[in-house]
N, C-alpha and C positions, 0 to 999 in steps of 0.2 A: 783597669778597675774604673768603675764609674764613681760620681759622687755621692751613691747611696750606699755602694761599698765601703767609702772609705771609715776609718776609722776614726775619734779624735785625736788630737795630737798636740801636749802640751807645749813641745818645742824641745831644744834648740831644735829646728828645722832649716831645710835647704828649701826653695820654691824656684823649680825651671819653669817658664811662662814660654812658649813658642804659637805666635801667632799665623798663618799662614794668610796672606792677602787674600784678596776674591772680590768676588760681589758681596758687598754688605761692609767692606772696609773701605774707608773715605780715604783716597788718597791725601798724603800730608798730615794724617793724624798721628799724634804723640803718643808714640809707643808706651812712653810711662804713666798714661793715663790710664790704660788697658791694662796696667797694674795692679794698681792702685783697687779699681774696681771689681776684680779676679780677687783680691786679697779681702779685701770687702766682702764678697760673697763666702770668702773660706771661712770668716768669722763667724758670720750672720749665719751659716747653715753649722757652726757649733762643729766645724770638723778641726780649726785652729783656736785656741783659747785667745787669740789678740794675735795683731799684725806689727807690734812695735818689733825693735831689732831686737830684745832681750829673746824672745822666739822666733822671729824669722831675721836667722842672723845673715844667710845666705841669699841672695834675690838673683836668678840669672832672666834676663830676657832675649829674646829672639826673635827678628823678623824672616820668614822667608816670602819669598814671593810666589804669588801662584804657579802650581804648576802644567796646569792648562790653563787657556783664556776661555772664559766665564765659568769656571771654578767658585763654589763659593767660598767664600771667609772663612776660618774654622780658627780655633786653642786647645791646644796639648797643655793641661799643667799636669805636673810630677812636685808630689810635694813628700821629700823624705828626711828621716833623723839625720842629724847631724852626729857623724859618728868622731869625726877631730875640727878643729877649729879651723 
């Protein structure tokens, strides 16, 4: 599903964030800022009502590393209802 698919989503929600290294990602840079800024964008395009914990009670992140050399950078997010706590 892309981001025009998705639906709103008032929360409780889960957010897996899985970043894949490449060209275009600085080695050394802080995973949790690629968070931060992903959550940011779920807000601003109105598909999460807010990014506090009261709605995104769950946050998983993920580094992998490329899986060829000069692969670009890429993000997988999955954002679903929290169905138990």
């Amino acid at each position: 599903m892309t981001v025009g698919e998705m639906q709103p989503m008032a929360g409780p929600v889960w957010v897996r964030v899985v970043v894949t290294g490449g060209r275009g990602w600085r080695a050394g840079r802080d995973l949790d800022n690629a968070a931060k800024a992903i959550l940011d964008f779920l807000v601003r395009r109105g598909l999460l009502e807010d990014d506090c914990a009261e709605i995104v009670q769950r946050l998983t992140l993920i580094y992998q590393a490329p899986k060829r050399r000069g692969a670009l950078a890429g993000v997988t997010v999955t954002v679903r209802e929290m169905s138990e706590p």
